[in-house]
N, C-alpha and C positions, 0 to 999 in steps of 0.2 A: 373708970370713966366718971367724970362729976358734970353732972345736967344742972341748967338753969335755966328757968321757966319766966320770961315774961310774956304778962297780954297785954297791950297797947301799951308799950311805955313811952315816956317823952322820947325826942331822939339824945339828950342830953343825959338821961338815964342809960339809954340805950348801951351809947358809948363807952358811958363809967365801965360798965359792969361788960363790955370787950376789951377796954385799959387793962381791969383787975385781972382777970379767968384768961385771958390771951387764948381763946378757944380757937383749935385747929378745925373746928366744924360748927356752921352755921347753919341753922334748918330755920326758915320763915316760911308760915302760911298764910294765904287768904282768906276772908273771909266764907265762914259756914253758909254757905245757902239752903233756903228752905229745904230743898227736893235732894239734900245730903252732898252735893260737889260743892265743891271747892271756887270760891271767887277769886277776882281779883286782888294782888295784895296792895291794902289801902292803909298810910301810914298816915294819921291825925287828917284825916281827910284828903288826902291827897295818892292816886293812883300812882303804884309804883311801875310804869310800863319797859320802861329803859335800863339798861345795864347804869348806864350814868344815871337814873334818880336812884339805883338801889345801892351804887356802892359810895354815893354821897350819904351815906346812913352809917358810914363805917370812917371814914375820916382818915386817919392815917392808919389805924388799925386794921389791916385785912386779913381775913383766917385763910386757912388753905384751902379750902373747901365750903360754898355757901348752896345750899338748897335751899329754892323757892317751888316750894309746892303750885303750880297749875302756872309756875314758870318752866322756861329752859334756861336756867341759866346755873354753870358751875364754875368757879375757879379754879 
């Protein structure tokens, strides 16, 4: 299994590097809140609440499988 680890990257980076790795698993988290849960996931400012803003992140590339932490969302 080969891990790649970004924090906040553009979403133009994002992409590159789901073009290259074509990972069958996708894990995103929200932001760390003080009192240790889990937020919202906020991408360059902007709340990801919908299935539709989060798989507009992914563009034509889609893994098999995407985990959003203090989401419910799976493919």
């Amino acid at each position: 299994m080969q891990v790649q680890t970004l924090c906040s990257p553009e979403k133009e980076q994002f992409r590159k590097v789901l073009e290259s790795f074509q990972p069958n698993f996708v894990y995103l988290r929200g932001d760390q809140l003080e009192n240790g849960e889990v937020g919202s996931l906020v991408w360059q400012g902007v709340e990801l609440s919908t299935c539709e803003d989060t798989t507009e992140l992914f563009g034509s590339t889609l893994p098999t499988a995407v985990c959003i932490l203090n989401f419910e969302l799976l493919f």
